[in-house]
N, C-alpha and C positions, 0 to 999 in steps of 0.2 A: 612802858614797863617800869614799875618802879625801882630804884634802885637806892643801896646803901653806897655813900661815899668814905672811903676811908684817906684825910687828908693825907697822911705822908705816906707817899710812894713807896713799895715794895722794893729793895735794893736787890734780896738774895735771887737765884735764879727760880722763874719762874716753872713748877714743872707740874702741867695740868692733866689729869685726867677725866675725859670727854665721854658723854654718853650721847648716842646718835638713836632714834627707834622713831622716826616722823615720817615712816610710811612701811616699807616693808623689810629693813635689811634692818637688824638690829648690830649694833658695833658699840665697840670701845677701845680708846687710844688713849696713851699716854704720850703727851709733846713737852720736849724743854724749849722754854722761849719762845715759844710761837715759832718753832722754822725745826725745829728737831725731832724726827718721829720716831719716839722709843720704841713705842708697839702701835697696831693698827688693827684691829678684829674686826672683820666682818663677816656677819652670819649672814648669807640670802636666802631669802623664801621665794623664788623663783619657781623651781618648784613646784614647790605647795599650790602657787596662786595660777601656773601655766593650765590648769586643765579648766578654770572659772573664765580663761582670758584676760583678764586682769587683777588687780587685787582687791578681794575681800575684806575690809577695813575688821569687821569683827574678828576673824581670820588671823588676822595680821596683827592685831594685841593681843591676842592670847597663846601667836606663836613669841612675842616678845616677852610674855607672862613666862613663860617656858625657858628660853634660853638666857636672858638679861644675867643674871645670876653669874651663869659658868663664864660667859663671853668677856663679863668684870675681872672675874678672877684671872682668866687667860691674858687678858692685856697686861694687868699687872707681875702676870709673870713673866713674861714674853719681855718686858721692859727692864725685866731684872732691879726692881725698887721694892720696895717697903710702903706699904700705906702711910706711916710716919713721914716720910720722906714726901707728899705730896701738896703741894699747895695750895689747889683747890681744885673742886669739883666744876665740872660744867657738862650743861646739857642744851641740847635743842630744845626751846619754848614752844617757837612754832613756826612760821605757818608749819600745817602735816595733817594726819589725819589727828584727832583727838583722844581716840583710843589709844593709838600707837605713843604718840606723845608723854600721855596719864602714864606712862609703864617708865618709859625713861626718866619723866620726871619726878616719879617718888623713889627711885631706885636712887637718883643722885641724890636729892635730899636727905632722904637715908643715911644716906654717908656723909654728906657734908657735916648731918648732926653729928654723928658718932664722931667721926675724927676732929671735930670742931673743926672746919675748917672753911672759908668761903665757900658759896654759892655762884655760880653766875650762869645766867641764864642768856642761850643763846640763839639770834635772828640765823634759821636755817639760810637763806639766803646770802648771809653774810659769810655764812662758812664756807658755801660754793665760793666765793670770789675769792676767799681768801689762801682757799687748797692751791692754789698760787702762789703764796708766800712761802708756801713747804721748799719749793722749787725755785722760782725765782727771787731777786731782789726789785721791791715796788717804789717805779717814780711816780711821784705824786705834779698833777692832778693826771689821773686816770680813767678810764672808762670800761666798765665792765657789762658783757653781752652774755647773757644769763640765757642759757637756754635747756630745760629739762621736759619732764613729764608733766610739771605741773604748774612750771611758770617759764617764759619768756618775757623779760625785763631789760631794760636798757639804766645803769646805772651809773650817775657821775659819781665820783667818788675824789673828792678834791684835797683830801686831808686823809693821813690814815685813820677809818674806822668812823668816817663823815659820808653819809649815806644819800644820794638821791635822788628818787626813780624818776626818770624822763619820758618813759616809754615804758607800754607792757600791752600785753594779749586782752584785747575786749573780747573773746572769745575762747576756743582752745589755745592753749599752750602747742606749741611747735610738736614738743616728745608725743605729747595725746593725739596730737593730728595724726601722728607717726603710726602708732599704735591701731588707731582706729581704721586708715587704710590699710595697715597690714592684715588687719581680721577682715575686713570686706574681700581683699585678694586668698582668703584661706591662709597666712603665715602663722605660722607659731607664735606665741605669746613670750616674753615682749617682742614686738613686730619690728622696732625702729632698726636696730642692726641688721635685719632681712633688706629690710628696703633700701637700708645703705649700700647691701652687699651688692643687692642686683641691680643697682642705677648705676654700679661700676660695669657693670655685666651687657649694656646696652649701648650703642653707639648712636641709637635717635630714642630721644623721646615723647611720649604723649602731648603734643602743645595744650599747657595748662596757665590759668591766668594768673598773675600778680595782683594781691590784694596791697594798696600802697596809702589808702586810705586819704586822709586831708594832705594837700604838698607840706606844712608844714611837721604832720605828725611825727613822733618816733613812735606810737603804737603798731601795734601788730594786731592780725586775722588771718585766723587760717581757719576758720568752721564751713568760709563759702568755697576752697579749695580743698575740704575734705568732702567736701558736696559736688563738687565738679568729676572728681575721682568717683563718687557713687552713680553717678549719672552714667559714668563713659560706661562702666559694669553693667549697667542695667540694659542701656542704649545696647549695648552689644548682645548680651545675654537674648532678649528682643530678637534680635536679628539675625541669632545664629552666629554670629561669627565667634571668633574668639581675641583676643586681645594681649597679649605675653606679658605677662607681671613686667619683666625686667622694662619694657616701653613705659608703663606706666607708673611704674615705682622713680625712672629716671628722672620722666618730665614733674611727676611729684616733686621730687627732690631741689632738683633745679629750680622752680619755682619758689622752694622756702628758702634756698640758699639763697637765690640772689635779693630779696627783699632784708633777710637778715642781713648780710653783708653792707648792700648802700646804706642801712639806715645806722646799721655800727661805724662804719665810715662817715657818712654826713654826721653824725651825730660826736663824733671822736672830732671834726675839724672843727666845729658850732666850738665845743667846750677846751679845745686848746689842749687835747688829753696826749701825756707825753706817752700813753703804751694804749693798746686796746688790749683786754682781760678777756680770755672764753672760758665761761665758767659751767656747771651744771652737767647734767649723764649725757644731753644731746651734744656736749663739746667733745667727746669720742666720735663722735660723726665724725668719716671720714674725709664726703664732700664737701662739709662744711670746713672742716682743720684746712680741707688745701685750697679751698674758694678763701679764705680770711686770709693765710698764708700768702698768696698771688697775689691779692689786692692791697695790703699791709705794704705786697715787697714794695709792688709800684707805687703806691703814696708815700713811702718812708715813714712807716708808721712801725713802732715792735708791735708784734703781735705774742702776747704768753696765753701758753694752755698748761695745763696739770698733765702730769703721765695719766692715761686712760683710769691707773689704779686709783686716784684720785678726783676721777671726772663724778663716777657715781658717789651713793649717800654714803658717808664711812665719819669714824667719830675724830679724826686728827685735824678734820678740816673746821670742825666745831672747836677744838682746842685752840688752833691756828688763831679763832676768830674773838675766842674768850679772852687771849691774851691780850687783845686792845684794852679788854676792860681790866683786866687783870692787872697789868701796867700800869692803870691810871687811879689803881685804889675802887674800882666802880665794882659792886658786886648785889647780887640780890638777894632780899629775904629771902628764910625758910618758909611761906607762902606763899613762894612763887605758884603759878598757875600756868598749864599750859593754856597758852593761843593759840589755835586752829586758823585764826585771819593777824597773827601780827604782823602789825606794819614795821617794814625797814627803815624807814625813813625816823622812826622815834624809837630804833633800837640804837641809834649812834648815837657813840660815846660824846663825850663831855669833853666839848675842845675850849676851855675857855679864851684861847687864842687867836684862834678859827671865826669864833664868834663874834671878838670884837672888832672884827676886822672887814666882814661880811656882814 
């Protein structure tokens, strides 16, 4: 992404507000300093998108066409500031869908013209890791386990705002896998919290396999364990019997937890990472918060999560992530352009220090 450098660093406090609209919740937050959340809006289309099964991309920008507007004005007032009083604009670039995106990012540019004031455009995934700083204090080098609807990543992060992915989904994303068995079992849409609920609900579950890929991978698969769960349905359905969600949702469960888990651990020992980070909407997984939890305790590793309110898409954890740039003077043109594929790895800041040293 390209970015404008502005040499001397910003002294006065930073107080950013953040536009989020890179799938279906549209938000806005205002944060001071990257860790202080004045306001936090978000709008869901839940809703809207529950009766399709999942979301309708078209849908979904033009319910963002709809509310972006008011959801602006409510953060700013909720924060109790002055558009004067703010420092700079920031939005999710990308990845997301591209409709959704297009709405967030001319609404901030918009503003950033009018008020003259920076730009900066931001790596959604960075803001997932970051909605951790809202809450915690980050020791550096760290490792962040990224797990949502639309990505499952494994990310060293050895410097604040030093990006770099080790691991990720050659296939579905964990949340989608989630999702997807839950529509095959008949659940409600989004599915992932059903099947959380009822794998608590189960004392045996479905014996399902572990996909673990090459010994040495951090990537992840779960397409041929959202395929195994369609099988055991059919196989049954075939045979008359019947099958009780809660079995099936468990040994599901069980299966993605314990694969995420060793490989956020091996992977957190490999890089010498003083915390392991759970980031993304699937870090409200319950099985998951207390598998990390248990195994953290026993390696003496910290484990940090985001309060739930922070797990899904919301716009403070975009501001959280702007602030790295914001701090360093890094900001983007008014032609910024949403990316539907930007890479994290070339949205890290500018560490001249970091780099001469690595």
């Amino acid at each position: 992404m390209p970015t404008q450098r502005n040499e001397k660093t910003p002294s006065r406090p930073g107080l950013i507000l953040a536009v989020e609209t890179s799938c279906d919740e549209t938000s806005a937050a205002v944060v001071e300093n990257g860790t202080i959340i004045r306001s936090n809006v978000v709008s869901s289309q839940i809703e809207t998108h529950k009766r399709f099964g999942g979301v309708v991309p078209e849908i979904a920008s033009r319910k963002h066409v709809e509310s972006i507007t008011l959801i602006l004005d409510e953060a700013v007032r909720a924060a109790n500031v002055r558009l004067s009083d703010l420092s700079a604009i920031a939005v999710t670039q990308g990845p997301g869908l591209v409709g959704s995106l297009l709405v967030g990012v001319v609404a901030a540019k918009a503003l950033a013209c009018s008020l003259q004031i920076p730009l900066i455009g931001v790596h959604h995934i960075a803001g997932h890791i970051y909605a951790n700083r809202l809450v915690h204090e980050l020791d550096y080098p760290l490792m962040a386990l990224v797990v949502s609807g639309g990505h499952t990543e494994l990310v060293h992060v050895p410097a604040p705002g030093v990006f770099r992915v080790i691991g990720q989904t050659r296939d579905d994303a964990a949340g989608e896998a989630y999702d997807k068995v839950a529509r095959a079992m008949g659940l409600p849409y989004p599915g992932g919290p059903h099947v959380d609920r009822l794998a608590h609900e189960a004392d045996e579950g479905v014996p399902m396999p572990r996909v673990w890929l090459e010994p040495d991978s951090y990537d992840f698969s779960f397409s041929g364990l959202k395929s195994a769960v369609l099988a055991i349905l059919n196989q049954a359905k075939m045979r008359g019997d019947v099958i009780h969600p809660v079995r099936i949702s468990k040994g599901f469960q069980d299966s993605v937890v314990e694969v995420l888990v060793e490989k956020a651990i091996r992977a957190s020992k490999e890089f010498g990472a003083k915390q392991l980070l759970l980031a993304g909407g699937v870090a409200a997984n319950k099985g998951l918060r207390e598998a990390l939890a248990d195994r953290c305790g026993r390696e003496g590793l910290p484990l940090l999560a985001p309060p739930l309110s922070l797990c899904t898409d919301n716009a403070a954890m975009i501001a959280a992530a702007a602030f790295l740039k914001w701090d360093r003077g890094e900001t983007s043109p008014l032609d910024l352009k949403a990316e539907p594929l930007l890479s994290l790895g070339g949205w890290s800041v500018k560490d001249p220090f970091f780099e001469s040293v690595h």
